[in-house]
MDTraj code that builds the backbone (N, CA, C; nanometers):
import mdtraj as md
import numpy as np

residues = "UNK UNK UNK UNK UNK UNK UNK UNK UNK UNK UNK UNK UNK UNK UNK UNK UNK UNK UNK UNK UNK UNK UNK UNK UNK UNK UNK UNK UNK UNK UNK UNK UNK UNK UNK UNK UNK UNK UNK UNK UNK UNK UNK UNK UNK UNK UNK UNK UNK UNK UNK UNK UNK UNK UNK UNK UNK UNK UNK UNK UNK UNK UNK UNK UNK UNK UNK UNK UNK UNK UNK UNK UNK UNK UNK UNK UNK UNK UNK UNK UNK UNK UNK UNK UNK UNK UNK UNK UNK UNK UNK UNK UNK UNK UNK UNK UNK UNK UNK UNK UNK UNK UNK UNK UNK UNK UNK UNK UNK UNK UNK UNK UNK UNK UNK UNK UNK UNK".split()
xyz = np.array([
    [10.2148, 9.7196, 7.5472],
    [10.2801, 9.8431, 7.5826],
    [10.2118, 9.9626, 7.5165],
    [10.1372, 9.9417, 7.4288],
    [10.0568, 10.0365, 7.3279],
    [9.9892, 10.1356, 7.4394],
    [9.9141, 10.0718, 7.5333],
    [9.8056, 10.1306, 7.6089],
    [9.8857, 10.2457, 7.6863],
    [10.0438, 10.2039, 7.7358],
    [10.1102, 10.2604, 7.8353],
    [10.1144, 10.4288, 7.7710],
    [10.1631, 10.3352, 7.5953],
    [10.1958, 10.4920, 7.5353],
    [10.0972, 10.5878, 7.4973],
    [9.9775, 10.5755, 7.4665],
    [9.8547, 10.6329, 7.4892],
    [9.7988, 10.6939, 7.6223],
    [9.8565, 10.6349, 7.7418],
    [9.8246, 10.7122, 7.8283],
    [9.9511, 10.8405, 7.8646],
    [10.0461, 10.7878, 7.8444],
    [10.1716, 10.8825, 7.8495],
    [10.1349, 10.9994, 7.7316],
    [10.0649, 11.0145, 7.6359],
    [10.0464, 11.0653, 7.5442],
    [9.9505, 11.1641, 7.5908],
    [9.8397, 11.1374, 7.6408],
    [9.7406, 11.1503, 7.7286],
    [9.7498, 11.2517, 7.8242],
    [9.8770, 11.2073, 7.9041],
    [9.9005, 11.2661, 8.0256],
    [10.0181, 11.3776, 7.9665],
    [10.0935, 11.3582, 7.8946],
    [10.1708, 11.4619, 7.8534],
    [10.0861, 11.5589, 7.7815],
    [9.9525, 11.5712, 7.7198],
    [9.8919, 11.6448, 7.6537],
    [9.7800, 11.7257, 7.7988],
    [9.7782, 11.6785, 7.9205],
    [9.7210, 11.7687, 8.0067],
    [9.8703, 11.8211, 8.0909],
    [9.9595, 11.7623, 8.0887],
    [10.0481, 11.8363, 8.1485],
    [10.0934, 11.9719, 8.0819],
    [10.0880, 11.9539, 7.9559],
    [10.0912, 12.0732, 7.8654],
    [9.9641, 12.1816, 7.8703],
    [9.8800, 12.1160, 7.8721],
    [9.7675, 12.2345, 7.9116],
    [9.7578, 12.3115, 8.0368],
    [9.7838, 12.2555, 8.1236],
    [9.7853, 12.3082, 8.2837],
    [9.9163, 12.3736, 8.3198],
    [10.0370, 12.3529, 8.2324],
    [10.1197, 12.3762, 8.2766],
    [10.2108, 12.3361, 8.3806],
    [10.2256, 12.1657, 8.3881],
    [10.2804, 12.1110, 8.4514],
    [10.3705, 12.0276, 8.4445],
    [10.4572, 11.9653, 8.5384],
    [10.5333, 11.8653, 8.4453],
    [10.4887, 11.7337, 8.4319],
    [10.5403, 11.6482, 8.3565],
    [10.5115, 11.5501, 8.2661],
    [10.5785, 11.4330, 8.3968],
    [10.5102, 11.3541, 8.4413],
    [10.5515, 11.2110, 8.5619],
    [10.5384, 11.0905, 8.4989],
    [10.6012, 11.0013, 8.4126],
    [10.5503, 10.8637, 8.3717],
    [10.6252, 10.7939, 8.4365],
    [10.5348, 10.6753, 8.5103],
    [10.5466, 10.5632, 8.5981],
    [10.4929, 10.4482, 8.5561],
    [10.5269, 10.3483, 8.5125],
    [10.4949, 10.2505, 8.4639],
    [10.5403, 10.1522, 8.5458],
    [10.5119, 10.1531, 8.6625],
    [10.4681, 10.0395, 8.7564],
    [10.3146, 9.9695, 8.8053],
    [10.3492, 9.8792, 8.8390],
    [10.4231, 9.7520, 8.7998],
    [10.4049, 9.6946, 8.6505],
    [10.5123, 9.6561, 8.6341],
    [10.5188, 9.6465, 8.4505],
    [10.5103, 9.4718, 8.4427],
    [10.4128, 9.4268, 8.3733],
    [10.4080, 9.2644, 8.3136],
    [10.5573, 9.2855, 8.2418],
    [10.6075, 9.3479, 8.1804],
    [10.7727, 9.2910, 8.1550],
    [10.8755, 9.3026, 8.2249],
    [10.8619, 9.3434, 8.3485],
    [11.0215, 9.3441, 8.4345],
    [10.8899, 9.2630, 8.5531],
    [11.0648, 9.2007, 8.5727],
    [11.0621, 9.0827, 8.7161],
    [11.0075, 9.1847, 8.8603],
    [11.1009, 9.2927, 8.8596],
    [11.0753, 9.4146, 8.9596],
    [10.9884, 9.5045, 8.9717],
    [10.8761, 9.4509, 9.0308],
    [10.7500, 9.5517, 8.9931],
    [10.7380, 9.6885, 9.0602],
    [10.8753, 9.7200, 9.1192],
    [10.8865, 9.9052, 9.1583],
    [11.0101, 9.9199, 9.0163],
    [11.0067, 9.8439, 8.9819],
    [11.1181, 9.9011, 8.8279],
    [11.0363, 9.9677, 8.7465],
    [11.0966, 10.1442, 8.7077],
    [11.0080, 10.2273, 8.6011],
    [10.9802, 10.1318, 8.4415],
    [10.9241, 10.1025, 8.4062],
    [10.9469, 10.0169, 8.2350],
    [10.9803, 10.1507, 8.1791],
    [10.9425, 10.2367, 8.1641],
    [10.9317, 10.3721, 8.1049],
    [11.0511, 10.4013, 8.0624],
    [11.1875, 10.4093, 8.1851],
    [11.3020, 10.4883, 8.1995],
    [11.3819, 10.3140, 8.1617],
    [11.3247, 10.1934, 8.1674],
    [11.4142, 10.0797, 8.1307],
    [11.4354, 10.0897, 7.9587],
    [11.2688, 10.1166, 7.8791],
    [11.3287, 10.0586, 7.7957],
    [11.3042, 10.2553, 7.6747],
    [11.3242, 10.3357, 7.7726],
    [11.3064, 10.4886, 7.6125],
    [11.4460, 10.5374, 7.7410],
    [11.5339, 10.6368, 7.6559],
    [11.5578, 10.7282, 7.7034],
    [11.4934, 10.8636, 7.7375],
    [11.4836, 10.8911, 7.9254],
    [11.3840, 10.9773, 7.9107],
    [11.4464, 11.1220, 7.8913],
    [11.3705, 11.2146, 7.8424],
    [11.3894, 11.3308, 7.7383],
    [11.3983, 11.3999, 7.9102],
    [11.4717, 11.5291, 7.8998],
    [11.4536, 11.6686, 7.9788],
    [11.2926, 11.7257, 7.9640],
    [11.2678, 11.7240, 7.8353],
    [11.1260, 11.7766, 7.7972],
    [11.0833, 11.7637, 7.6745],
    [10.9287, 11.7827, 7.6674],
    [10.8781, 11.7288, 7.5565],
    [10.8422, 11.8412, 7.4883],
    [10.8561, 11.9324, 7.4023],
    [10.7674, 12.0482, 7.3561],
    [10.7096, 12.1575, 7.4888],
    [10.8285, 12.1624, 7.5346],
    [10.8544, 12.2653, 7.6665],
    [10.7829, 12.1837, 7.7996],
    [10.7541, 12.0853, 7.8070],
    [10.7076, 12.0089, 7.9032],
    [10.7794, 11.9066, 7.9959],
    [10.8353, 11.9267, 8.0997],
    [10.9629, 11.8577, 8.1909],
    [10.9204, 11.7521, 8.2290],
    [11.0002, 11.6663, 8.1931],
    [10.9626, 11.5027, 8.2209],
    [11.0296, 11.4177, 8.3535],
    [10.9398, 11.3695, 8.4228],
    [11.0140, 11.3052, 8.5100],
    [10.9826, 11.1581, 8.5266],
    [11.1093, 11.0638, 8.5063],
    [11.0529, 10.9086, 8.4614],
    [11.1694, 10.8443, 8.6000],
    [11.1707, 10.8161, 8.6981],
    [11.2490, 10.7934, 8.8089],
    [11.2803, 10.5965, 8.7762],
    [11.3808, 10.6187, 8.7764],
    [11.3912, 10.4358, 8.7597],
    [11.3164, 10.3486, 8.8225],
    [11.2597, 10.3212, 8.9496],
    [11.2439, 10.2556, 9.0422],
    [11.1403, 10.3779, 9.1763],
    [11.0599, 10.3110, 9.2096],
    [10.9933, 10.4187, 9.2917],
    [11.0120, 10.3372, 9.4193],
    [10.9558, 10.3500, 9.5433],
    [10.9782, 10.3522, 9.6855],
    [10.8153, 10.2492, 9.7352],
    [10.7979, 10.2001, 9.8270],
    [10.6855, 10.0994, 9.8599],
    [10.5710, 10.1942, 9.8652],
    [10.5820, 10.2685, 9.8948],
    [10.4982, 10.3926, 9.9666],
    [10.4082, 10.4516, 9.8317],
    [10.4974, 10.4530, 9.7305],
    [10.4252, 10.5134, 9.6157],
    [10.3889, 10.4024, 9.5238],
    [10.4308, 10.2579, 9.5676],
    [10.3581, 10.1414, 9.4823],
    [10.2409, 10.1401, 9.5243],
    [10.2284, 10.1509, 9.6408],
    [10.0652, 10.1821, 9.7012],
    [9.9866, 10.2311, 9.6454],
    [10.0677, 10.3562, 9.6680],
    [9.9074, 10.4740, 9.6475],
    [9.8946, 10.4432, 9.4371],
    [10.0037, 10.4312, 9.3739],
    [9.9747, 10.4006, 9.2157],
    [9.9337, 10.2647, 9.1919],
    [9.9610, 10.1480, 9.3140],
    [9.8267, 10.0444, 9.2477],
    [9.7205, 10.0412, 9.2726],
    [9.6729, 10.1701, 9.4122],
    [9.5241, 10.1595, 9.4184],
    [9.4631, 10.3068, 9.4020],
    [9.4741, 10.3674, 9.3209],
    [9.5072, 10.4888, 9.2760],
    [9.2960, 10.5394, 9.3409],
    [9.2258, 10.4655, 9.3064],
    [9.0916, 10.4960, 9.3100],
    [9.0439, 10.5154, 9.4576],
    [9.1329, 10.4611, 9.5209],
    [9.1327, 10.4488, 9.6850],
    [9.1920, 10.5613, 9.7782],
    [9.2818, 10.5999, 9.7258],
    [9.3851, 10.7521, 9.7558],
    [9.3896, 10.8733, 9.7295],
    [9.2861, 10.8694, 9.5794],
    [9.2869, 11.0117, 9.4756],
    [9.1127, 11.0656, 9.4950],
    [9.0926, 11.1259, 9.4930],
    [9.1292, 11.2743, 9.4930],
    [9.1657, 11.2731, 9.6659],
    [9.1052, 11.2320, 9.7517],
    [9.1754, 11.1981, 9.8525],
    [9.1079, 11.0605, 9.9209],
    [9.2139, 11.0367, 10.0264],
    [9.1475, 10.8582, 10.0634],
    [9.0271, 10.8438, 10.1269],
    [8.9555, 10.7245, 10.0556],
    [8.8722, 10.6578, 10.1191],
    [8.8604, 10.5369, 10.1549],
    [8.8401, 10.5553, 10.3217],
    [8.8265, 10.4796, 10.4393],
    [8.7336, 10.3406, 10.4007],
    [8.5996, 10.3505, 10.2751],
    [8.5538, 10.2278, 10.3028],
    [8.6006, 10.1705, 10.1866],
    [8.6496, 10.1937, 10.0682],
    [8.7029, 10.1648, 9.9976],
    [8.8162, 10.1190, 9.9850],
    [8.9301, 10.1393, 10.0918],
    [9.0232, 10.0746, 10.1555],
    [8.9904, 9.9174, 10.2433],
    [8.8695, 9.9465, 10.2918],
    [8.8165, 9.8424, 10.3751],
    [8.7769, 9.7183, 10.2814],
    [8.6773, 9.7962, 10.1642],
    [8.6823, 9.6930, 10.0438],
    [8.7636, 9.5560, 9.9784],
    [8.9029, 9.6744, 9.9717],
    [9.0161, 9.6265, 9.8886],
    [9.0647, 9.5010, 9.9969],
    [9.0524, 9.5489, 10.1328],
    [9.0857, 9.4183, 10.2167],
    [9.0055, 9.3147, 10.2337],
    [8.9020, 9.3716, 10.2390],
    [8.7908, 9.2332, 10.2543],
    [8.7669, 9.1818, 10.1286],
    [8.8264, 9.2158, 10.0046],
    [8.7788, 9.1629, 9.8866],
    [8.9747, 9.0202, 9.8678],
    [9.0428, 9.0705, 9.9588],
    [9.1745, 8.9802, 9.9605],
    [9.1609, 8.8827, 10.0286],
    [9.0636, 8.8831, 10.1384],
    [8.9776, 8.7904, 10.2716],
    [8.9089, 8.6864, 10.1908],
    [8.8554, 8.7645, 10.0577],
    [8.7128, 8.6685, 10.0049],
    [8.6085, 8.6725, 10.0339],
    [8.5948, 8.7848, 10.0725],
    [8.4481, 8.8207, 10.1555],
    [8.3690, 8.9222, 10.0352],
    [8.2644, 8.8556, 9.9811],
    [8.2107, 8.8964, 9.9163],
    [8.1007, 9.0240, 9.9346],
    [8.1811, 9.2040, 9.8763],
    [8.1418, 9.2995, 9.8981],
    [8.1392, 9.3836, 9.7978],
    [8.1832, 9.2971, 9.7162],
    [8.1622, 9.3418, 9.5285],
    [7.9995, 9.4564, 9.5172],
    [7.9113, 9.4087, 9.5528],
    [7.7843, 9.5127, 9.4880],
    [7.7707, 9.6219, 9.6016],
    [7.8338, 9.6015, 9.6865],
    [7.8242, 9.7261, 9.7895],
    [7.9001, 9.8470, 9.7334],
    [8.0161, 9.8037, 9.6928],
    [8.1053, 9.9324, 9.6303],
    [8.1403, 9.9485, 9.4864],
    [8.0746, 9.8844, 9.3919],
    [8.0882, 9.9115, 9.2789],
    [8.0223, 10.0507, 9.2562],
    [7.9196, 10.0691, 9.2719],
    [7.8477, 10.1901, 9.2702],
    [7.9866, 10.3258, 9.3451],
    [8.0452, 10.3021, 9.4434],
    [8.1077, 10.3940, 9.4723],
    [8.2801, 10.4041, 9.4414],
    [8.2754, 10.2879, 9.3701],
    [8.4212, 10.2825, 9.3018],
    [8.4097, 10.3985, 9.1667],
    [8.2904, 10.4012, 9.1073],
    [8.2359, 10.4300, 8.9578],
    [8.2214, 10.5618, 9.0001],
    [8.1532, 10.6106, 9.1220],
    [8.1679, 10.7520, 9.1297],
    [8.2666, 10.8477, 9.1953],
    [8.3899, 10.7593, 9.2218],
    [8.5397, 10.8559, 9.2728],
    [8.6004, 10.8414, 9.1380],
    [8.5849, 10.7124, 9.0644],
    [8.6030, 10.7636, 8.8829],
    [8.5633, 10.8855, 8.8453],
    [8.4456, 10.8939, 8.8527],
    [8.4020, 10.9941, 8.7846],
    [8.4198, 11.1371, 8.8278],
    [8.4915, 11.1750, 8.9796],
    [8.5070, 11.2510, 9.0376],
    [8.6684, 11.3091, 8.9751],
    [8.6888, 11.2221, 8.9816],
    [8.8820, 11.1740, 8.9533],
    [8.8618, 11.2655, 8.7796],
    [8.7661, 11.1566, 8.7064],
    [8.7799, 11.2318, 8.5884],
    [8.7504, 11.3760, 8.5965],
    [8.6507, 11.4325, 8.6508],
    [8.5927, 11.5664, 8.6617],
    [8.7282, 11.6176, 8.6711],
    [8.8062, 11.5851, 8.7999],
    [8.8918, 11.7209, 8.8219],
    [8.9773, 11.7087, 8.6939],
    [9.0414, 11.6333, 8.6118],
    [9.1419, 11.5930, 8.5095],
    [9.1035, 11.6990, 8.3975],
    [8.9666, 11.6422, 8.3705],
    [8.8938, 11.7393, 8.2619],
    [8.8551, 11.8901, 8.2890],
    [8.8645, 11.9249, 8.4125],
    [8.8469, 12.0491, 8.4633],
    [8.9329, 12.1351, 8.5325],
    [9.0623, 12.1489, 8.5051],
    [9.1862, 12.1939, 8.6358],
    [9.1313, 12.2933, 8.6563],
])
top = md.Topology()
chain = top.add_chain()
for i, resn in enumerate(residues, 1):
    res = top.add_residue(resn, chain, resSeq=i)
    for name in ("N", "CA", "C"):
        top.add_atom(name, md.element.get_by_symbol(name[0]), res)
traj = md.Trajectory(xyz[None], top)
């Protein structure tokens, strides 16, 4: 759970810089059975705000947003079509691993740019 709170830490320290509010989602969680169950809002009470920063920790999220937060690299900054194609043909077993590693590594790095740069 260490990692969760380091990134919540993380993310509450750019929400504070940009001026935004604070979203922790901790789905799908290795400790609850219910992997749209928030862990976040199961096991802290969540605060109104953190050092003027508005928090929003929703118990349970919707199918729609388990999606786009378990394949977050596929959706963000916005979706890509072969990288979606990837994720399916890599569930097939169809080996396409060295085709898109190279372009998994650079919507990372795109992803990071905007984070580090609002």
């Amino acid at each position: 759970m260490g990692d969760n709170l380091l990134a919540a830490a993380k993310t509450w320290r750019y929400a504070k810089k940009t001026n935004r509010t604070l979203v922790i989602v901790w789905t799908p969680s290795r400790y609850l059975a219910d992997k749209r169950e928030n862990a976040f809002s199961r096991f802290f009470k969540v605060p109104e705000s953190i050092e003027g920063v508005p928090v929003i920790a929703e118990p349970s999220i919707d199918r729609l947003s388990a999606l786009l937060i378990s394949h977050p690299y596929f959706f963000s900054p916005r979706p890509d079509l072969r990288l979606i194609l990837y994720k399916v043909s890599s569930k097939l077993r169809v080996n396409t691993d060295n085709l898109f590693k190279q372009r998994i590594r650079r919507r990372q790095e795109a992803t990071d740019r905007i984070i580090d740069n609002p």
